[in-house]
N, C-alpha and C positions, 0 to 999 in steps of 0.2 A: 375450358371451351374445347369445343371439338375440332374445330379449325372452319374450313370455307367447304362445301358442296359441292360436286362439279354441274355444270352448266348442266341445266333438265328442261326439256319441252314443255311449255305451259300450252295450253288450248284453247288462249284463249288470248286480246288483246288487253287494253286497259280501257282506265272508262275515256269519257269524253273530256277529261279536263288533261289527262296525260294528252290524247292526240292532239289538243288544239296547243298545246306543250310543243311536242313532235311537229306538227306543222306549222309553227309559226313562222314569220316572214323573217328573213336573213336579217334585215337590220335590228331583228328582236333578240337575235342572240347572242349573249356577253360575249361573245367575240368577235361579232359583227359579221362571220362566215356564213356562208350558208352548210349545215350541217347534212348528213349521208342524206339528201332526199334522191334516189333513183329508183326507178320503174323497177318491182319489180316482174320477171317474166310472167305469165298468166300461169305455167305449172306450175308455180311458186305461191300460187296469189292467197292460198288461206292461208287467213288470218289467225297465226300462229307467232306464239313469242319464246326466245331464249333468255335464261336466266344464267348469270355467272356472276362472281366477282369483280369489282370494279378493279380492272386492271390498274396498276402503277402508272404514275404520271397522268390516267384519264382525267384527273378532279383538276388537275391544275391549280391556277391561284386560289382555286373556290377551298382547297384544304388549307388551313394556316390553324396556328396554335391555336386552344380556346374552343372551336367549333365544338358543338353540342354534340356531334353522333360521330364516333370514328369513321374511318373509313373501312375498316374491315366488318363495320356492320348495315355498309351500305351494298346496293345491288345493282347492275345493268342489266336493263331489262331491253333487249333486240325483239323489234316484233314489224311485223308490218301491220299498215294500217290503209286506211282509207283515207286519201287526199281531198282537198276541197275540189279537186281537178278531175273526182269521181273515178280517180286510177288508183293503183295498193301502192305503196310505196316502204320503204324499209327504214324505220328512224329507232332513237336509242334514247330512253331513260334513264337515269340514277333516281333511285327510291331508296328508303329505309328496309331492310331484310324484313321488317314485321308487317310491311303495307304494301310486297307483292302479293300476297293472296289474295287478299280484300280489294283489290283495286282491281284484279284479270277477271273479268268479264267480257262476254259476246259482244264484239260489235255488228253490226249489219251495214250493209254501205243502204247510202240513203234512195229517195225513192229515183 
């Protein structure tokens, strides 16, 4: 194995099932937190993702013995998106390394 890639620009966000993911409401999330949702600035605002390795300790309880995909074959995926509050805001994915491409696709904020 060749080891991990360093974090690259994608151009694109994810589809509609990762952002409703990324935007879901605090008490949806196994930790009961509410996760990075902040504004981000308007020269920031396309919707643009970073890809890198899932750092140590990100997975938390969700790693334990047994789990079907390691973890050095999974991804974070940083991207901003479009909020239901019609603003961009900045949230975070873990995907499988083989279903970041196939999932970054154009979003357009809605009408």
């Amino acid at each position: 194995m060749g080891g991990v890639r360093p974090p690259r620009p994608v151009s694109a966000s994810l589809t509609a099932v990762a952002v409703l993911c990324a935007s879901a409401a605090p008490g949806c999330a196994p930790s009961g937190r509410e996760g990075p949702r902040r504004p981000v600035p308007a020269a920031t605002a396309a919707l643009v993702a970073e890809v890198s390795a899932v750092p140590a300790g990100k997975l938390g309880a969700s790693m334990r013995p047994g789990c079907p995909v390691p973890a050095e074959r999974l991804r974070l995926i940083r991207m901003n998106h479009w909020g239901f509050d019609g603003k961009v805001h900045r949230g975070e994915l873990v995907v499988h390394q083989d279903a970041v491409e196939e999932n970054a696709v154009r979003l357009r904020p809605g009408p």
